[in-house]
C-alpha positions as CSV (number, residue, x, y, z in Angstrom):
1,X,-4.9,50.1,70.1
2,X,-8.2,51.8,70.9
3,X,-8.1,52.8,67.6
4,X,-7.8,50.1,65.8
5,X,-10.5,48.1,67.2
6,X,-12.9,50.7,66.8
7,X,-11.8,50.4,62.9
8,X,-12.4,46.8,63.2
9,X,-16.2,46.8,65.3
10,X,-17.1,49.3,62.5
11,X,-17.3,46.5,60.1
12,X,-14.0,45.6,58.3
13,X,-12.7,42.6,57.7
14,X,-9.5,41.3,59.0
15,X,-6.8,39.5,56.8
16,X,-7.8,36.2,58.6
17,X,-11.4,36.1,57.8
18,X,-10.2,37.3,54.1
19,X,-8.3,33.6,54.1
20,X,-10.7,31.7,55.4
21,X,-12.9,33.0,53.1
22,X,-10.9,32.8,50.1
23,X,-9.7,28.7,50.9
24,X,-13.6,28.2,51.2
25,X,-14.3,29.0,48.0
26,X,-11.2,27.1,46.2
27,X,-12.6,24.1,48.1
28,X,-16.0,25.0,46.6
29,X,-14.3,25.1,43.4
30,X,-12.0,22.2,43.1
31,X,-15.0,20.2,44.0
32,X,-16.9,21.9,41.3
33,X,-14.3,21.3,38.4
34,X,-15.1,17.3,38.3
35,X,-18.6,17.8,38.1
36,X,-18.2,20.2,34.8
37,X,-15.8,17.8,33.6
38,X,-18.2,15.1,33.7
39,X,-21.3,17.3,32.7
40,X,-19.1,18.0,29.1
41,X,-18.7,14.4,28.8
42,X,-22.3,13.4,29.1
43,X,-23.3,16.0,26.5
44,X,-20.2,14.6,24.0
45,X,-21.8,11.3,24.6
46,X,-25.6,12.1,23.8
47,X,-24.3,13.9,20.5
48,X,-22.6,11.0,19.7
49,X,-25.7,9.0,20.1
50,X,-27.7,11.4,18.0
51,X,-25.2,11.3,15.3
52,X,-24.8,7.5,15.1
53,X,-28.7,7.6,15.3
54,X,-29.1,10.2,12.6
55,X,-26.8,8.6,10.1
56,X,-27.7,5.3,10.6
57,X,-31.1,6.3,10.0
58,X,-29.8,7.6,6.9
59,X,-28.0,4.5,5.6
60,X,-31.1,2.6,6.4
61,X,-33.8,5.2,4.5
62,X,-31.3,4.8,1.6
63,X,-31.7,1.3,1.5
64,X,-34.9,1.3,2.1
65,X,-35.6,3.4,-1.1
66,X,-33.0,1.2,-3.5
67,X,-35.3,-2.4,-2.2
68,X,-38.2,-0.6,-3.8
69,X,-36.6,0.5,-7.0
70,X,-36.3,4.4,-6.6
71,X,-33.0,4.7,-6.9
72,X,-31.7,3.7,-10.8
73,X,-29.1,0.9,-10.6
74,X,-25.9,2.9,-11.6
75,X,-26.4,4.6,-8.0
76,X,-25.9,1.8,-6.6
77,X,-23.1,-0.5,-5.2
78,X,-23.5,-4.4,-6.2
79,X,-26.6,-6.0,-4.9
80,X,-26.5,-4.8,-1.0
81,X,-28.2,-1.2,-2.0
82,X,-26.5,0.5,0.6
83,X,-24.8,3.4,-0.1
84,X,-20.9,3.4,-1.8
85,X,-19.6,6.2,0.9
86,X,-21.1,8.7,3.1
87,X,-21.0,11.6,0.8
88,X,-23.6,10.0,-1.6
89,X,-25.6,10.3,1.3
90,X,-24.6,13.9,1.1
91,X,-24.7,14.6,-2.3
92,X,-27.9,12.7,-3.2
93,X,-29.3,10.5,-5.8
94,X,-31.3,10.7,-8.5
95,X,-34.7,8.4,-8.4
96,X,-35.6,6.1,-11.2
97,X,-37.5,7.1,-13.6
98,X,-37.5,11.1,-12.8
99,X,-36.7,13.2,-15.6
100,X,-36.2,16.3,-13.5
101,X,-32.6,15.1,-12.6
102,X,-33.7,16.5,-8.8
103,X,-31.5,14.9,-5.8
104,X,-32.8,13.4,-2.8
105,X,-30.6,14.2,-0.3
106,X,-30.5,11.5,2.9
107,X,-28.0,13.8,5.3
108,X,-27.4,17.6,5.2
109,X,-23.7,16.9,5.8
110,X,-21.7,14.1,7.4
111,X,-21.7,15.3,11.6
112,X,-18.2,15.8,13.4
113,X,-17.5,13.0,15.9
114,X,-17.6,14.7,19.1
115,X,-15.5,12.5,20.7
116,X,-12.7,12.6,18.1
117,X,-13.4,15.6,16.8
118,X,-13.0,15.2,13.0
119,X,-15.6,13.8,10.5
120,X,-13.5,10.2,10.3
121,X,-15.6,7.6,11.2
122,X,-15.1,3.9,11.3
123,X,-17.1,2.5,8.3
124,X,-18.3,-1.1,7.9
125,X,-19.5,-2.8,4.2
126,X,-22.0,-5.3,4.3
127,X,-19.6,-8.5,4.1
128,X,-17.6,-7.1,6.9
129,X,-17.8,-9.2,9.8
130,X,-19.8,-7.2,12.5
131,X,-16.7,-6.4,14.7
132,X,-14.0,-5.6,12.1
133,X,-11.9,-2.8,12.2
134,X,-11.4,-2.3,8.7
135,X,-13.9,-1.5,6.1
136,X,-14.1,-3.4,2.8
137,X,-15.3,-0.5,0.3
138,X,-17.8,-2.3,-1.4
139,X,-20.4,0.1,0.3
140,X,-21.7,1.6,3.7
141,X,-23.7,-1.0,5.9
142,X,-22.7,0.8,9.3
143,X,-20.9,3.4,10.6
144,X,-19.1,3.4,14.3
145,X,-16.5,6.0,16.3
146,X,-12.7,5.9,15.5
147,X,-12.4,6.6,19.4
148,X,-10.9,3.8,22.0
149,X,-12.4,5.8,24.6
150,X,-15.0,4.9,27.1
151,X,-18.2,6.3,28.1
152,X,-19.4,7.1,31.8
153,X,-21.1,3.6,32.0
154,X,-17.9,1.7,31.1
155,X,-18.7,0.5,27.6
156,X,-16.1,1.3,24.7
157,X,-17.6,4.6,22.4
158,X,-16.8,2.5,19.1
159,X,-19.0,-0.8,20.9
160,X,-22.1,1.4,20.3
């Protein structure tokens, strides 16, 4: 017995101080692992933002470019001058009257919803009523999340 607690004054640990040690940092951990969970979430929600932000700010610049005339008429969609679909925001238009045939791109390439996670987004036309659910097709006016989620400060993602 001597013996044994020589072994144990000479700095080992016993199996007991192992546990305790062991179920403080699982407690440490569980209370961890809803913080990281909500730290993901925030950063989902802030590139959602910046997406919506980004492509509306596309849609807008497009139109803002067809009131003034640059883009030539068969570009365009009816009188609205917003774009027909997301992809011509992509793909570009030609301006009127420039012989070069160069494109001028408004997006790089239509952002993944981080919330869904595909590129499926909730489209609205311009004579879609502002809460509708179902896009017309007659052209791109807004743009909104597919998700029925909500964010951390209780509004719905698809709301914003």
């Amino acid at each position: 017995m001597d013996r044994w607690r020589a072994q144990a004054a000479a700095g080992g640990y016993t199996f007991v101080e192992l546990l305790v040690v062991t179920f403080m940092i699982l407690i440490l951990a569980s209370a961890a692992l809803p913080i990281a969970r909500v730290s993901i979430k925030r950063q989902r929600e802030a590139e959602l933002r910046q997406d919506l932000l980004e492509m509306r700010s596309a849609i807008d610049k497009f139109h803002d470019c067809a009131d003034v005339g640059k883009i030539s008429a068969t570009e365009l969609s009816g009188t609205s001058h917003y774009p027909t679909t997301l992809d011509q925001l992509v793909e570009g238009v030609t301006f009127a009257g420039d012989a070069s045939g160069n494109k001028y791109k408004f997006l790089r390439r239509v952002p993944v919803d981080p919330i869904t996670g595909s590129a499926d987004w909730g489209l609205r036309s311009f004579e879609d009523a502002p809460d509708s659910k179902s896009w017309g097709g007659q052209d791109v006016y807004d743009i909104y999340t597919k998700s029925e989620g909500k964010a951390l400060d209780g509004t719905k993602y698809r709301d914003w």
